[in-house]
C-alpha distance (Angstrom), angle and dihedral (degrees) to the residues before:
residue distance angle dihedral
X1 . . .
X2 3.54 . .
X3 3.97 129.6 .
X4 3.63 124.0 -154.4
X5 3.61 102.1 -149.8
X6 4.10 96.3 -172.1
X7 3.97 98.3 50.8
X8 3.86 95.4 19.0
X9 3.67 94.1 -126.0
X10 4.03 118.8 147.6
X11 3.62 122.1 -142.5
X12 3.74 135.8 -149.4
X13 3.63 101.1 -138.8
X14 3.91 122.2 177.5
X15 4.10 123.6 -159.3
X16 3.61 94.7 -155.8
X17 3.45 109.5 171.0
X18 3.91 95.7 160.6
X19 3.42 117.2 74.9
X20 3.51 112.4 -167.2
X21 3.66 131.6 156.6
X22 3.92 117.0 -120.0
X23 4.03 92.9 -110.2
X24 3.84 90.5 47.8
X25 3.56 91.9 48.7
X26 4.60 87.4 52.4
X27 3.70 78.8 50.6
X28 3.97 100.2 56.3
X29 3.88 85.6 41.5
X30 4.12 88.7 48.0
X31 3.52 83.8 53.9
X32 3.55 104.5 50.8
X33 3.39 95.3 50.3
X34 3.52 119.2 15.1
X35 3.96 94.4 165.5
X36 4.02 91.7 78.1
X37 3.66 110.0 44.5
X38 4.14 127.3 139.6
X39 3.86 115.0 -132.4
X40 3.79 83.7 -131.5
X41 3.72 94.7 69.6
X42 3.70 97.5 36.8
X43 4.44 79.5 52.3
X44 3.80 93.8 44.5
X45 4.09 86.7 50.1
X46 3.97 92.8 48.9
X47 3.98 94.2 44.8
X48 3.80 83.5 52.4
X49 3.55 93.7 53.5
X50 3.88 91.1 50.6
X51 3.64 94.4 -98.9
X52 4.39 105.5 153.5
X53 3.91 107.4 -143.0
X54 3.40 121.4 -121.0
X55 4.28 110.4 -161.2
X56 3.63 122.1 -148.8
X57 3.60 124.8 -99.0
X58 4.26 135.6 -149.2
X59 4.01 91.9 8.9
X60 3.21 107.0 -40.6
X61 3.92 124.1 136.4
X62 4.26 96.8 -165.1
X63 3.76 110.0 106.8
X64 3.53 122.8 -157.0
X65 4.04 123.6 -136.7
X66 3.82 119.6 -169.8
X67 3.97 135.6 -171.7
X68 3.56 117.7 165.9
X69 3.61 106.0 -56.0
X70 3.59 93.0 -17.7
X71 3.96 121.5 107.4
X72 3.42 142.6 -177.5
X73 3.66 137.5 171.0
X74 3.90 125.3 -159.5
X75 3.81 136.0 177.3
X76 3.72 121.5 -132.2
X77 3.56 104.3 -117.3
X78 3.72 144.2 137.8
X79 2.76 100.6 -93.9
X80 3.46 118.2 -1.8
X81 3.67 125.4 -112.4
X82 4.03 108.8 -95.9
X83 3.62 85.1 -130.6
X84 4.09 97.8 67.2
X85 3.79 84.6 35.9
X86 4.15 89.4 60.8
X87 3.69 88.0 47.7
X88 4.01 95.3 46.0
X89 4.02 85.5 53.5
X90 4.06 94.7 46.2
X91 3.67 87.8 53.3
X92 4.40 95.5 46.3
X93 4.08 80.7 49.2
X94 3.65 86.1 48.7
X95 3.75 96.5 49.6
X96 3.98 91.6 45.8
X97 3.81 100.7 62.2
């Protein structure tokens, strides 16, 4: 926060000195803890990447995400099991080489 002491005015200023995007910032925090994740973020990351969404049908709760050849099949759950989350970041770190 900055003052302005000759017109009394107070500013919001922000240091930021890391400038990460909003969907690189969900991955850090995927990262660090991959035992309490939402399907909604893990679906809002996907979609981003181009993923198309494939919805359950007859009861089921997996969802189905496809890219080309690439697939990947998570349950709606909260939270996710860690084990879908592992395999949701092995195939972002795939797609970023």
């Amino acid at each position: 926060m900055f003052v302005d002491t000759i017109y009394g005015s107070i500013y919001n200023v922000s240091r930021r000195t890391n400038h990460l995007s909003k969907r690189d910032k969900l991955l850090t925090k995927i990262r660090n803890n991959p035992t309490n994740v939402k399907f909604e973020t893990l679906q809002t990351i996907l979609l981003h990447y181009g993923f198309s969404e494939r919805k359950p049908k007859g009861g089921s709760s997996h969802y189905t995400f496809i890219l080309a050849d690439l697939i990947i099949t998570i349950p709606k759950h909260k939270p996710v099991n860690k084990i879908y989350v592992k395999q949701f970041l092995k195939l972002i770190d795939n797609l970023e080489k």
